[in-house]
N, C-alpha and C positions, 0 to 999 in steps of 0.2 A: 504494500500500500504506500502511495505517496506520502513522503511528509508534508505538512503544511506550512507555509512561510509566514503564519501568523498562530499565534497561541490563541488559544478558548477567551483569554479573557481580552486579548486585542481584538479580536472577533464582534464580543460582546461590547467592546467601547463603541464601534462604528457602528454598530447598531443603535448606543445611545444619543449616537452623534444626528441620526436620524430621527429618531424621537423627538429630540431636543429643537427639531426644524430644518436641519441642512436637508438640503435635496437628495435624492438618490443618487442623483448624475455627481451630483458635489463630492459625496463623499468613497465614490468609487472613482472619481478622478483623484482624488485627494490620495489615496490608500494604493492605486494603482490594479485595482479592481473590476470585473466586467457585471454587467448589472444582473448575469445570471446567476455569479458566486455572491453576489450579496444577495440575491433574495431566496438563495439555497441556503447560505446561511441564517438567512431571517426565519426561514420554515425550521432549522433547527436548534435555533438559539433564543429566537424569538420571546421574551418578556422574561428571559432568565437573569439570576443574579450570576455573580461570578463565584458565590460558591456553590449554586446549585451544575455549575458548569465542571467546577472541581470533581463535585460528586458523581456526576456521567461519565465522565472521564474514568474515575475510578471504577465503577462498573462495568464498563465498558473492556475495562482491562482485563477484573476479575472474571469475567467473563471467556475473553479471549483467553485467559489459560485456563479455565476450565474445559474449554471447547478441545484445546489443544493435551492436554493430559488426557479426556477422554476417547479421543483419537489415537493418542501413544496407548490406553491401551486395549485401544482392539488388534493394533499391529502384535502385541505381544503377546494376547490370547490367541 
């Protein structure tokens, strides 16, 4: 998976930057952004704070290894 060039919570700033009345256009010019990854991110970041961003992040993780240990073991059953 790609990394991202921006963290969950610079994410979530430009989003508040929307909020707060900049334009769409402004602040995907501003961030160097296309208007499709900001409103992909707006669908998933959308009215969050940035600890509830912390905490998806976290499960998100725990997640992924559990997905991944459960897969290591059917290779080994």
């Amino acid at each position: 998976m790609k990394r991202s060039r921006f963290t969950d919570e610079q994410i979530i700033g430009m989003l508040r930057e929307h909020e707060a009345g900049v334009t769409t256009a402004e602040v995907c010019r501003k961030h160097g952004i296309s208007d499709a990854t900001f409103y992909k991110w707006k669908a998933k970041f959308g009215g969050m704070q940035v600890s509830d961003a912390r905490k998806l992040k976290a499960l998100e993780e725990e997640n992924r290894k559990l997905v991944t240990s459960k897969n290591l073991s059917r290779i080994v059953s």
